[in-house]
N, CA, C and O atoms as a GROMACS GRO file, in nm:
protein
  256
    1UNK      N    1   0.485  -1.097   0.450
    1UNK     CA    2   0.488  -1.057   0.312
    1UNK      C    3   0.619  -0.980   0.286
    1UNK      O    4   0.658  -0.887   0.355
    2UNK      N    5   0.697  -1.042   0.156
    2UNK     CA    6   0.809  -0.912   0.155
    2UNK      C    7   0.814  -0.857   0.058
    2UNK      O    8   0.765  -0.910  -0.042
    3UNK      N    9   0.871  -0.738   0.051
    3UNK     CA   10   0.823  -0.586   0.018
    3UNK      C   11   0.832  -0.630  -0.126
    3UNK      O   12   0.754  -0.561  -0.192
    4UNK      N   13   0.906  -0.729  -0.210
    4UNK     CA   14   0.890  -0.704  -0.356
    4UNK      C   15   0.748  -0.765  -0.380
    4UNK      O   16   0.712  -0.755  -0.497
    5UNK      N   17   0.657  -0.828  -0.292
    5UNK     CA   18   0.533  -0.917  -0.343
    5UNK      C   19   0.417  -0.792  -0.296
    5UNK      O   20   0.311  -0.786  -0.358
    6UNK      N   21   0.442  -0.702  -0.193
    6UNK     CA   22   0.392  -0.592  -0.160
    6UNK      C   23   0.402  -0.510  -0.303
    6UNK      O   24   0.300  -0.485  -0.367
    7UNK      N   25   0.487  -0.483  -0.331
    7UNK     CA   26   0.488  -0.368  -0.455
    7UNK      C   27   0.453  -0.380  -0.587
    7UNK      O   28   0.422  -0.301  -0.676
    8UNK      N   29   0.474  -0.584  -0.572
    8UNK     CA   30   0.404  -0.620  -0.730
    8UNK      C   31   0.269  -0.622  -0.720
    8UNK      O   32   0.209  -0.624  -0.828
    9UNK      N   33   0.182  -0.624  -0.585
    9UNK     CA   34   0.048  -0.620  -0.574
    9UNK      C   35   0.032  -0.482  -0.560
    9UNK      O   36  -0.090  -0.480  -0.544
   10UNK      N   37   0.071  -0.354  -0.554
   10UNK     CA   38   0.052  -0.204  -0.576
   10UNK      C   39   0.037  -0.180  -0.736
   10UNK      O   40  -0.051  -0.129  -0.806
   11UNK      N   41   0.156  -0.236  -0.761
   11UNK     CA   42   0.173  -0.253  -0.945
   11UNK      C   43   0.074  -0.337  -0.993
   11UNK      O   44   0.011  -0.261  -1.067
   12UNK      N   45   0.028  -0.427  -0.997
   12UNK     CA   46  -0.111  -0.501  -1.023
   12UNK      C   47  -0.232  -0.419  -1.037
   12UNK      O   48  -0.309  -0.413  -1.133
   13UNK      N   49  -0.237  -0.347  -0.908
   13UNK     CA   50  -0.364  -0.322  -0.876
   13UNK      C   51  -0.360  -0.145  -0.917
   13UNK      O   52  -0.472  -0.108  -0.954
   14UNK      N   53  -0.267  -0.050  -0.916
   14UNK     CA   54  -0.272   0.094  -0.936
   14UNK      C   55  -0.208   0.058  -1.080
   14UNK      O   56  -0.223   0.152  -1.158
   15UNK      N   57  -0.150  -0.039  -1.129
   15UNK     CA   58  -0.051  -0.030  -1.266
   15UNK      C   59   0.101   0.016  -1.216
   15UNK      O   60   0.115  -0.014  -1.097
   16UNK      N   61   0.190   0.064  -1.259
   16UNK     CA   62   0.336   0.074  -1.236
   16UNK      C   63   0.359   0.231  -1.237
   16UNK      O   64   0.455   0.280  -1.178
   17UNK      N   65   0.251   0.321  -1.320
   17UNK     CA   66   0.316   0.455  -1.332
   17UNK      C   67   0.196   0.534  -1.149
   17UNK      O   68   0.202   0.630  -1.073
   18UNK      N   69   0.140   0.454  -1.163
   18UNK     CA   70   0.064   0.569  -1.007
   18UNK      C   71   0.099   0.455  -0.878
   18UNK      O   72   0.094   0.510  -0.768
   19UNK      N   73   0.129   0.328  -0.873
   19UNK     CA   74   0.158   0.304  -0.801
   19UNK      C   75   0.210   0.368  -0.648
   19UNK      O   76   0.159   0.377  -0.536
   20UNK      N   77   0.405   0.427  -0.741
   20UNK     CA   78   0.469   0.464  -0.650
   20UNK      C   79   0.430   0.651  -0.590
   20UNK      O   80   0.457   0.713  -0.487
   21UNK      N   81   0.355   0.686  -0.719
   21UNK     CA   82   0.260   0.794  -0.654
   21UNK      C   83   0.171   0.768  -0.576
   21UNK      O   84   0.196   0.783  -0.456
   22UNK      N   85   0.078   0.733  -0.604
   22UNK     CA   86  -0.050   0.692  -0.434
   22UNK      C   87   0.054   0.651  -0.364
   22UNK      O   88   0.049   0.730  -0.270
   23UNK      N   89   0.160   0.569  -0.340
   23UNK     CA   90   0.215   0.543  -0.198
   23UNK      C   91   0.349   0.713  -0.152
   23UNK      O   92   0.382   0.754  -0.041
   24UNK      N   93   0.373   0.743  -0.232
   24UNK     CA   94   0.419   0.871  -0.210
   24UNK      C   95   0.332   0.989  -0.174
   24UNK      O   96   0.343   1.049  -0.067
   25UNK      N   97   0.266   1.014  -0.248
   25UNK     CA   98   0.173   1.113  -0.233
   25UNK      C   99  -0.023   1.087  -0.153
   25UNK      O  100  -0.104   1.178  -0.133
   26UNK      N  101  -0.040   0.959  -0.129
   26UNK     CA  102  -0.146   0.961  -0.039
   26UNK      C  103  -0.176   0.923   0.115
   26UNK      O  104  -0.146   0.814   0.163
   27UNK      N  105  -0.237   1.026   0.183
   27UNK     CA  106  -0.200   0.992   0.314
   27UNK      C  107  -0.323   0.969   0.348
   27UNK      O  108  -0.423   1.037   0.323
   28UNK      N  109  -0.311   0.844   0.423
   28UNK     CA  110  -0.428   0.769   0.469
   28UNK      C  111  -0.438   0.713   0.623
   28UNK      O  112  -0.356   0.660   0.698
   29UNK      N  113  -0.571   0.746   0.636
   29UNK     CA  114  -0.630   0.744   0.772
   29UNK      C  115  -0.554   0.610   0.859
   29UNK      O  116  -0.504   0.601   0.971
   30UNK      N  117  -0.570   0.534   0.770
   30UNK     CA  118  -0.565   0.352   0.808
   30UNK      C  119  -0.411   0.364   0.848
   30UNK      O  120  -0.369   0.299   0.943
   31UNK      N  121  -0.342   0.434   0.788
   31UNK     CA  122  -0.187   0.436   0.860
   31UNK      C  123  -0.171   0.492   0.939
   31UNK      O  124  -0.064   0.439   0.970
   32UNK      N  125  -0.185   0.568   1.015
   32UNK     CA  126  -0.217   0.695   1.133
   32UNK      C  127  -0.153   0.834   1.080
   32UNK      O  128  -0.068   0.905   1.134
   33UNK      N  129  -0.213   0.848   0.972
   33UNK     CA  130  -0.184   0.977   0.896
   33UNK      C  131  -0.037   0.984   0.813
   33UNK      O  132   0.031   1.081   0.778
   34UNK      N  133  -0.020   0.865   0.799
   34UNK     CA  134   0.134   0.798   0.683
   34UNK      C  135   0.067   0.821   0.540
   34UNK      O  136  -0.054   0.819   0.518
   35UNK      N  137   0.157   0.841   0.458
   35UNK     CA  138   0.185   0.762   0.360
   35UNK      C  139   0.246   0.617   0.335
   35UNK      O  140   0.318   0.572   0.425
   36UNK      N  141   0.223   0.537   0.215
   36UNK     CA  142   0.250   0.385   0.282
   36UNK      C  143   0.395   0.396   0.255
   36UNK      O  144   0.470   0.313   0.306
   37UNK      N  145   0.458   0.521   0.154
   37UNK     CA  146   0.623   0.505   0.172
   37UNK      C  147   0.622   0.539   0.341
   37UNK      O  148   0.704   0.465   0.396
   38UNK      N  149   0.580   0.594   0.401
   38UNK     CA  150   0.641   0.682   0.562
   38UNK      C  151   0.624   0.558   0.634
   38UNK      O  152   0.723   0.518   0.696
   39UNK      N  153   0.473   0.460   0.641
   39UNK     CA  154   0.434   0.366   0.706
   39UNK      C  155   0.566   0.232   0.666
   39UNK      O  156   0.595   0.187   0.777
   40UNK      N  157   0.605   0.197   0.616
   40UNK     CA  158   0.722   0.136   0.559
   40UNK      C  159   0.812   0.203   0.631
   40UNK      O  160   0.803   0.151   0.742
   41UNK      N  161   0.885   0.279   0.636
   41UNK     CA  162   1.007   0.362   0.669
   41UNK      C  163   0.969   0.352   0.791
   41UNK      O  164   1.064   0.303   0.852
   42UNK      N  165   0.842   0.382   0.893
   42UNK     CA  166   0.856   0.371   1.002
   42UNK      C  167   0.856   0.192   1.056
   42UNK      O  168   0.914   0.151   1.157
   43UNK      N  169   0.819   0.150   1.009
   43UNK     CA  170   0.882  -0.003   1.036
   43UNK      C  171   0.770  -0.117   1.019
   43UNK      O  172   0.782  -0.238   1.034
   44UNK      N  173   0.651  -0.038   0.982
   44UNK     CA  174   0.519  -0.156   0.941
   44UNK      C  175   0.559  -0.242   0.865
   44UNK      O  176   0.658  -0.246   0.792
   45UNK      N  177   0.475  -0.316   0.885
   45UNK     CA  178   0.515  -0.440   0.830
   45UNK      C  179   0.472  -0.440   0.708
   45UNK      O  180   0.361  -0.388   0.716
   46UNK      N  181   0.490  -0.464   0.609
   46UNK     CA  182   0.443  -0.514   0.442
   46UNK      C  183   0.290  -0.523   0.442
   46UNK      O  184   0.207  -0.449   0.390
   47UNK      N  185   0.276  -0.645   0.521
   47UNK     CA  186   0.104  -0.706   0.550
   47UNK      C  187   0.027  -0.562   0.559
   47UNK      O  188  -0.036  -0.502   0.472
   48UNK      N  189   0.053  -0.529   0.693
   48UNK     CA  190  -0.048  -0.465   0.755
   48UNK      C  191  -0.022  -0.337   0.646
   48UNK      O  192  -0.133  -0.293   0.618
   49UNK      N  193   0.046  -0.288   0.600
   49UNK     CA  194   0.042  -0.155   0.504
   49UNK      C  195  -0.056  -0.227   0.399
   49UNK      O  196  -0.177  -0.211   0.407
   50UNK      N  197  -0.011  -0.289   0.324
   50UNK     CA  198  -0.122  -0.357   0.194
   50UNK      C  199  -0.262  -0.342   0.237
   50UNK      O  200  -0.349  -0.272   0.186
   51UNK      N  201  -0.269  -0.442   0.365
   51UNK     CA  202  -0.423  -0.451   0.425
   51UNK      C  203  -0.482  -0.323   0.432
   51UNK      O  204  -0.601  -0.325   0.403
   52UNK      N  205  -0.434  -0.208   0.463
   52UNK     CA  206  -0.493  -0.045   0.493
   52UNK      C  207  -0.526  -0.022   0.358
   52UNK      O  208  -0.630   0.031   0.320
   53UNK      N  209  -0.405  -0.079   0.262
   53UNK     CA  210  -0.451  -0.007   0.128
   53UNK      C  211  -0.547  -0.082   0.087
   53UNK      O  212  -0.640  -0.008   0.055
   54UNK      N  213  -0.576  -0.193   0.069
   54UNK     CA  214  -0.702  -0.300   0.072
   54UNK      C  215  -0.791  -0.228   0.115
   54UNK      O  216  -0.852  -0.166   0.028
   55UNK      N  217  -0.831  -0.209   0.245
   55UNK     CA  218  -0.946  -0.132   0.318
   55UNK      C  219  -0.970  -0.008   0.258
   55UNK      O  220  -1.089   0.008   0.229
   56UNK      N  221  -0.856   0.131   0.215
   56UNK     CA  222  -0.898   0.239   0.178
   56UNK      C  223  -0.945   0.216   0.051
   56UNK      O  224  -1.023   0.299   0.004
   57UNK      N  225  -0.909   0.104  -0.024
   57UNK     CA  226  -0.895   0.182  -0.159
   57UNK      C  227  -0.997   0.040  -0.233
   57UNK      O  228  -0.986  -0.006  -0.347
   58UNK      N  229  -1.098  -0.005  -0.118
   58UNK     CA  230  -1.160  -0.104  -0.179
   58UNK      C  231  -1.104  -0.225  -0.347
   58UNK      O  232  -1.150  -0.258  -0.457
   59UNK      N  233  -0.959  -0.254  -0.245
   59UNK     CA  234  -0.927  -0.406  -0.297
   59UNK      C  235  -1.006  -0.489  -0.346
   59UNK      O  236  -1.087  -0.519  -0.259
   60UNK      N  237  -1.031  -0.558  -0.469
   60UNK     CA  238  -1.143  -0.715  -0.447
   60UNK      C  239  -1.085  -0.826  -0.381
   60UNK      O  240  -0.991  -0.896  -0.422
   61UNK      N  241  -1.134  -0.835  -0.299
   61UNK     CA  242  -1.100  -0.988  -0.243
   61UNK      C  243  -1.008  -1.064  -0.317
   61UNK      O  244  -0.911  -1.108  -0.254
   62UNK      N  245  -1.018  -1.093  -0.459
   62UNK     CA  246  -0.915  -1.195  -0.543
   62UNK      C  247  -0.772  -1.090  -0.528
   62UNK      O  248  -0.680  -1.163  -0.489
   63UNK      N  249  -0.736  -0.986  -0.540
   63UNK     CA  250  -0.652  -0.929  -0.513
   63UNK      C  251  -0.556  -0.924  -0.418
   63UNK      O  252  -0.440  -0.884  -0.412
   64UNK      N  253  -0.661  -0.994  -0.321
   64UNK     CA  254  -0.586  -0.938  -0.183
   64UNK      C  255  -0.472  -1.044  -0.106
   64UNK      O  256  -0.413  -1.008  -0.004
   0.00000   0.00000   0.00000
């Protein structure tokens, strides 16, 4: 997955103004205590960051 299809599915799913907040400001278990900006920066992959946010933040399936 690359990161602009990652961020248009953050923007989809949080809208465009909390998006880049929940990934700035929420730190989640599923990343090993990241935020998904930190989980990114440390070198995860696109996929697997989305998928955590999928899992935490109960994604619907058509979303995902």
């Amino acid at each position: 997955m690359r990161l602009t299809d990652f961020w248009r599915r953050m923007n989809d799913h949080f809208g465009e103004a909390y998006a880049d907040s929940f990934a700035r400001d929420h730190v989640m278990t599923e990343l090993g205590g990241r935020t998904v900006h930190q989980a990114l920066d440390a070198g995860w992959e696109a996929k697997d960051v989305w998928r955590a946010v999928c899992a935490a933040m109960d994604v619907p399936a058509a979303q995902r």
